[in-house]
C-alpha positions, 0 to 999 in steps of 0.5 A: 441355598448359599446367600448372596453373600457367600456368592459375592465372596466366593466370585471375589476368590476366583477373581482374585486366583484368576488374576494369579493364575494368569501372572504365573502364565505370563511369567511362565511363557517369558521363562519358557522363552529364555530357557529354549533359547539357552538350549539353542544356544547350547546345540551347536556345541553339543552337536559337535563333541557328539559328531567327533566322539562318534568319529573318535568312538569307531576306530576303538570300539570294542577294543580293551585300550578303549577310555572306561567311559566308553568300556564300562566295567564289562558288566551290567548289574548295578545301574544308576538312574539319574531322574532329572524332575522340576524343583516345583510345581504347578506345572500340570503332568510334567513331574508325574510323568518323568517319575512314571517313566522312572518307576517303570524303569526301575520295576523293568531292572528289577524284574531283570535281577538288576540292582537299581540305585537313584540319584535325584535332580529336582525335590519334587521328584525326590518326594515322589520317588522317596515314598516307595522307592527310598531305600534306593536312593544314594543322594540327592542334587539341590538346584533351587537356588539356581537362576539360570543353568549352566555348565556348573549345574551339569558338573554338580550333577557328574560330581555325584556320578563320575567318582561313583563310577570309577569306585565301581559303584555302578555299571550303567547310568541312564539319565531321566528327563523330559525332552521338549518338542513343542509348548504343548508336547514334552517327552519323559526320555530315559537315555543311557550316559554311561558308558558311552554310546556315541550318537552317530545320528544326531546329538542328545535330544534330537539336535542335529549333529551331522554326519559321524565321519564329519563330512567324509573328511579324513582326520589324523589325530596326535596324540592317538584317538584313545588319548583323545577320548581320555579327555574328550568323554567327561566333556561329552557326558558333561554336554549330554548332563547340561543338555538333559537340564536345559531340555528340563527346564524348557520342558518344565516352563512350557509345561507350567505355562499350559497348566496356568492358561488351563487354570486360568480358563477354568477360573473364567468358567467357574467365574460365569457359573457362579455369577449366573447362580448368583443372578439367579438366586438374586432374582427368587429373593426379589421374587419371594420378597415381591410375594410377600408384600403382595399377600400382605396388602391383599390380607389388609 
């Protein structure tokens, strides 16, 4: 049997992992706080360019004048997934899941005849993606460093994706990420980013956008739609990149929050088991040392 001390130490070290494991809740839950509020902030915006795209995208879909974003390159044999995980752990499935999606992703493409190539946002789905699926990868978007997201982080990312694009290096773009519903749900999302599909029923990430005909109001644009789109596209892609980040990082935050609360709990139960082991084993030492000296004043 263990001694009382290695007891004593062992209950000293969840006390003290406890104690972590609940500052790591805490400041998870003030993040998770601030980061659904950047992607509320963020949804009326977002919610606009997508009502106007729509409504700009139904006078020139299908037509060969149509902006490249939304034409694509006429096929549909390379395709890029760009897999937006978290830069660290702790933070429960919430990685592994958005990489289960991806892996899935890729083996539906290459069942297909596809060619798939990745990009990475966030190390820990670089690690975990690089040790099967390395050869695939084109490059890699480091965002640790980064305190707050923004429209910079979105364009870091579409500067590794757009040039490739209009290289031909790809067809289609499909973004990877988590898309947050609740503290206690985080959808893993695969949605298509090029070429552009315009969301006529909401904008990215279940926002609302209203209506695709904007109220049934009737517009005349100068210069014409297409010339309009030309400019407008990279804008809406760059909403849907940051929109994909900050459901991430509220995803993520959320995720990390649960998972410490659990740690957190976990440690109280383990904490009672070992001080009712410890009680125990306190009071058979009593008890044997209570029998020796009983048997030696009966020998004398």
């Amino acid at each position: 049997m263990p001694s009382l001390k290695s007891f004593r130490n062992r209950i000293a070290s969840v006390k003290s992992t406890q104690k972590i494991t609940k500052a790591m809740q805490l400041v998870a839950a003030t993040k998770a706080r601030r980061a659904r509020e950047n992607a509320q902030a963020a949804a009326p915006y977002a919610a606009r360019i997508a009502a106007v795209v729509a409504n700009l995208a139904q006078s020139v879909a299908g037509e060969d004048s149509a902006p490249a974003l939304m034409r694509g390159t006429g096929r549909d044999t390379v395709h890029l997934l760009v897999v937006v995980t978290a830069e660290r752990g702790l933070c429960g499935g919430f990685n592994g899941n958005i990489v289960k999606l991806a892996r899935q992703e890729i083996g539906r493409l290459t069942a297909a005849g596809k060619v798939v190539k990745l990009l990475t946002v966030g190390r820990k789905g670089r690690d975990l993606l690089k040790r099967t699926y390395g050869a695939l990868m084109i490059d890699h978007v480091d965002l640790s460093a980064v305190r707050r997201l923004g429209a910079a982080e979105a364009r870091k990312v579409l500067d590794q994706v757009l040039p490739r694009f209009d290289a031909g290096e790809f067809d289609v773009a499909t973004l990877i990420y988590s898309r947050f519903q609740s503290v206690l749900a985080q959808i893993p999302t695969a949605s298509q980013l090029i070429p552009v599909k315009a969301e006529t029923g909401g904008a990215p990430g279940g926002m609302s956008a209203g209506e695709s005909d904007l109220n049934g109001a009737a517009y005349e644009y100068e210069p014409d739609e297409t010339a309009i789109l030309e400019g407008l596209l990279p804008l809406y892609v760059s909403s849907r990149t940051l929109n994909a980040l900050l459901q991430n990082a509220a995803g993520e935050q959320a995720a990390r929050m649960a998972a410490m609360d659990n740690a957190t709990r976990n440690a109280g139960d383990l904490i009672k088991k070992l001080t009712l082991q410890y009680n125990r084993q306190r009071q058979a030492n009593i008890t044997r040392e209570l029998i020796e000296i009983i048997s030696g004043a009966e020998a004398l």
